[in-house]
N, C-alpha and C positions, 0 to 999 in steps of 0.2 A: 220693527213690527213683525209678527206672525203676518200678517195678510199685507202683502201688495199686488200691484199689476204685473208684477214676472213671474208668479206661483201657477204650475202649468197641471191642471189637473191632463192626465196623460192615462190612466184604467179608471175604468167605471164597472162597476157588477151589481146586479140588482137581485136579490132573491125574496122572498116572502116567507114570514112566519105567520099560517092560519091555525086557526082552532081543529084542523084535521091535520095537520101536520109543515113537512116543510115542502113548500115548491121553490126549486131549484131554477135558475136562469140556466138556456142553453148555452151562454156566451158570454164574454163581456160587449159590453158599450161602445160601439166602431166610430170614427169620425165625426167629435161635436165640434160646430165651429168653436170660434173665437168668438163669438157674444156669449152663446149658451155656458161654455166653458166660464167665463169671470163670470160668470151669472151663480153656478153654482159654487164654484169657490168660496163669492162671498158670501153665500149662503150656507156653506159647512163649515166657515170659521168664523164668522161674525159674532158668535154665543160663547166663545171662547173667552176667558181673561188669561192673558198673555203671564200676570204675576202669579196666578193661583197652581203652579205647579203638583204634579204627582209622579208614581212612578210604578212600575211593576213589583209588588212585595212580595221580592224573593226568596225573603227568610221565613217566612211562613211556610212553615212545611206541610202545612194540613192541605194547601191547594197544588193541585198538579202541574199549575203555570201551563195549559196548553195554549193561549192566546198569545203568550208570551215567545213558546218556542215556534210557534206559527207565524206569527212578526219577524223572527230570526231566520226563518227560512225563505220570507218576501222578502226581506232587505237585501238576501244574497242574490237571490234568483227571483225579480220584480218580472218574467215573464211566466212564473208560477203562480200569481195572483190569484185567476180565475179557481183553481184547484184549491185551493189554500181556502177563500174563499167560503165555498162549499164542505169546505173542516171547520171554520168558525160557525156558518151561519147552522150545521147540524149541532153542533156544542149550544149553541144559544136556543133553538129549538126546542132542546130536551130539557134545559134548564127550564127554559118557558111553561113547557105543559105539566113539569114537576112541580109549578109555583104558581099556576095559573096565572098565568101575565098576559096581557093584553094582545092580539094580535098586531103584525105589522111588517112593513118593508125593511128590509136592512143591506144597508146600502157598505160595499169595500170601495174604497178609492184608494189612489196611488200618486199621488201628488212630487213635484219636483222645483226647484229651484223657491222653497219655504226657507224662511231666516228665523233662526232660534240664537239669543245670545250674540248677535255677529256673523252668528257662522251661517254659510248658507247648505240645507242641507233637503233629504227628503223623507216625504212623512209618508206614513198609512193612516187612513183616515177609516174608522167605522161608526155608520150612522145608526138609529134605530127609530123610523119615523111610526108614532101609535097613532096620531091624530089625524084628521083631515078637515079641511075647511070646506062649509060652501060655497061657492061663487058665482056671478052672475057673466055670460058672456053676450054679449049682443052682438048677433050675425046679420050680415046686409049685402046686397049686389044691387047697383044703384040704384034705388028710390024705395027697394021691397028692401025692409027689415025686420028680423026675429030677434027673438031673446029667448034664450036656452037657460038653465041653471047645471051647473055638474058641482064633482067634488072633486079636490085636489089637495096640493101641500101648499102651505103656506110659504114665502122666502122670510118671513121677516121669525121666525121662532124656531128651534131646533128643539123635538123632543129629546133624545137620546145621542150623546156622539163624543169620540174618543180623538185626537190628534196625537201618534203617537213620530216624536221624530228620532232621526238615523243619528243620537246620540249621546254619548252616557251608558252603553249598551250594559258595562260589566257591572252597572248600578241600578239596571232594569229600566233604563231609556229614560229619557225628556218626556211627559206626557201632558197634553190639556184635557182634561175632562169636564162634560156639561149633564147634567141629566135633570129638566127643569121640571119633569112631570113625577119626579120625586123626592124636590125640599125634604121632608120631613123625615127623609132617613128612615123610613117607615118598613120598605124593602131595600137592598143593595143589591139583588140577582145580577144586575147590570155590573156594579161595580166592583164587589168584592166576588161573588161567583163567579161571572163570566172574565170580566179582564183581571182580576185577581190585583187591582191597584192601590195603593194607598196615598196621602199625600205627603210632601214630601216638607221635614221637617225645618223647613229656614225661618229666613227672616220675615217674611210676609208672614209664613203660617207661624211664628212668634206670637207677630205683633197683630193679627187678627185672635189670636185667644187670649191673648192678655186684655184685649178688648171686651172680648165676653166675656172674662172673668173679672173683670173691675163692674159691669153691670149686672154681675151675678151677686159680686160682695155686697153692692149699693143697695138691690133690693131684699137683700138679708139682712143686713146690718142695720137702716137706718127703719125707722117705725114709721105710721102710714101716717101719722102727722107730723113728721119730720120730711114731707115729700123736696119741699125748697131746698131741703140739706142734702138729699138723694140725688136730687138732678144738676146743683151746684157741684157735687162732690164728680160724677161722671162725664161734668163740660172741663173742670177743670186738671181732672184725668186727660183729657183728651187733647187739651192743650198745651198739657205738658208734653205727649208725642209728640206733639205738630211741632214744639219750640226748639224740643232736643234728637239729636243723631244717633242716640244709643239711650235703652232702659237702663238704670240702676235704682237698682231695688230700696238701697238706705238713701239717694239722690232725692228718690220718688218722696219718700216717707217724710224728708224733712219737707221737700216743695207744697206737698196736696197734702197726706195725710195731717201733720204737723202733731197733734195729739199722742200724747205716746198711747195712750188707750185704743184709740183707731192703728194703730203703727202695729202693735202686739195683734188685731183680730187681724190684718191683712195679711201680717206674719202666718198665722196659723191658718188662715185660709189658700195662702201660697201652698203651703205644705204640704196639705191637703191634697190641691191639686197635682202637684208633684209626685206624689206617692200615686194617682189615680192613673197619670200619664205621665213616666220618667221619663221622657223625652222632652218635656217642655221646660226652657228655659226660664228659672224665676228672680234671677238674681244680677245679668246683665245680660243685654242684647243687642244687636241693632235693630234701629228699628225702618221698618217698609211705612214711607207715605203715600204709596198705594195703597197697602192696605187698610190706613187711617182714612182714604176718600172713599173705597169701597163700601169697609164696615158702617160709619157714620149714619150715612144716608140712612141706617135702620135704628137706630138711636132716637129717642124722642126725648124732646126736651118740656114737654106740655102737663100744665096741672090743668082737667077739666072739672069745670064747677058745675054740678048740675048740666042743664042744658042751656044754660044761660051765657059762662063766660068760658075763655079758654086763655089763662096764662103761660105765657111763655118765659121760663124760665135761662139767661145766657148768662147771667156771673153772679155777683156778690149775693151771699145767700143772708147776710147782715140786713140787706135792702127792703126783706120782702117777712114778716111777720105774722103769723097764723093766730089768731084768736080765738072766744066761742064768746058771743053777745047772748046772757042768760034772759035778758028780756024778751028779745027775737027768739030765742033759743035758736041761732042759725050759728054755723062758722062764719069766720069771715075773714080776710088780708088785706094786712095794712104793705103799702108800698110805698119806698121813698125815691127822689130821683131829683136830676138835677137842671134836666131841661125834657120838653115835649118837643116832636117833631112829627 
């Protein structure tokens, strides 16, 4: 595991990016106990998925890689932090008000005795907190009590943050990254501007786009009253991962697709994607069942009727039958089965 109880967070730096510019910390962060210390720890790595790797993309020649050579200079000399520091958080500053992003604190840490892989090693850690919560605190000295409201961080969500560890260097390092307050790919300032990273091509990041590319084929391919054969066709996709150790592409086609009709559009849909991203393997792989528990969970397997029913679709697409009653003039499904519980 990335996070245990031997992970010593060891520098703390705290600087600010406001809408007038950067404020710099005098210092770093001197003597946290042992509570506060595991306290933030599991608070800057808990948002992490330990399989979803990335790395510094250092063949892109369009980016200058300064986060990168700035990482290279803390891992040698980790009593440079604080200096270094104040190179990133001006880099991310000027990216900021060039893009108008949001203000916020940005936190360097310097963490030690982190395990990546087996090995135990150490990381730098950069946060970028945009959000703040309300809270309520309630103050007392015996019998008289107040109740104040402030605003702070929350422990339990990480807007912005980078785990970068001390290995892999000539490959552009081991990386986790999280940035929750930008799903939508919408902007990358964080990701591709400031740390210049990509992710890194394995078996998880396989077997999570071949995930969204069989849910991509299914709702292109299959018509919108063919939905039973769409979401049949994407559980038993999914099953086939979960039952076999490796993708094969003709394995695949005889198991789920079966049709050589279907066989020839997945064919050319593979190809497709292939030609859009050469790096993706279409033909065998291994596969991650992490990955398969990750992506899932956002897979739906539901036909909603109206506002009235909501079937759940889990196998035989033979079982469940779509109609249109010209009397009613309504749809309707017919379902077979073999016991109720």
């Amino acid at each position: 595991m990335v996070i245990s109880s031997e992970v010593v967070l060891n520098q703390l730096v705290i600087h600010k990016i406001a809408d007038e510019g950067l404020i710099t910390s005098p210092g770093k962060i001197e003597s946290l106990d042992e509570d506060l210390n595991q306290l933030l720890v599991k608070y800057f790595f808990k948002s992490f998925k330990e399989e979803e790797r990335y790395h510094f993309d250092l063949e892109n020649e369009e980016h200058d890689h300064q986060v990168y050579q700035i990482v290279n200079q803390i891992f040698e000399q980790p009593d440079s932090l604080f200096d270094q520091s104040v190179e990133m958080a001006t880099l991310l500053a000027r990216l900021s008000q060039n893009q108008n992003i949001k203000e916020g604190d940005f936190l360097v840490c310097h963490f030690e005795d982190c395990v990546m892989d087996d090995e135990v090693t150490e990381v730098i850690g950069m946060f970028k907190v945009e959000n703040k919560e309300t809270y309520i605190k309630i103050l007392g000295q015996g019998n008289d009590f107040n109740i104040i409201s402030d605003e702070g961080i929350s422990i339990n969500k990480l807007d912005k943050g980078v785990l970068i560890f001390n290995t892999d260097k000539e490959n552009g390092y081991q990386v986790l990254h999280v940035d929750i307050t930008n799903k939508s790919n919408s902007a990358q300032y964080w990701q591709k501007d400031f740390l210049g990273i990509e992710k890194t091509r394995d078996d998880y990041f396989q077997t999570q786009n071949l995930i969204n590319n069989l849910q991509e084929f299914a709702q292109g391919t299959f018509q919108h009253d063919e939905k039973p054969e769409k979401l049949a066709f994407v559980n038993q996709s999914i099953d086939y991962l979960k039952q076999n150790p490796f993708f094969n592409k003709q394995d695949f086609g005889e198991k789920v697709l079966q049709s050589p009709e279907l066989i020839d559009q997945f064919e050319n849909f593979q190809e497709r994607k292939q030609e859009e991203n050469p790096d993706l393997y279409v033909d065998q792989f291994d596969i991650s069942k992490p990955a398969i528990k990750n992506t899932k969970r956002f897979i739906r397997s539901i036909i909603k009727l109206d506002k009235n029913f909501h079937i759940y679709v889990h196998g035989n697409k033979d079982q469940i039958i779509r109609g249109f009653d010209p009397d009613k003039k309504l749809n309707y499904y017919t379902l077979y089965f073999s016991e109720e519980s």
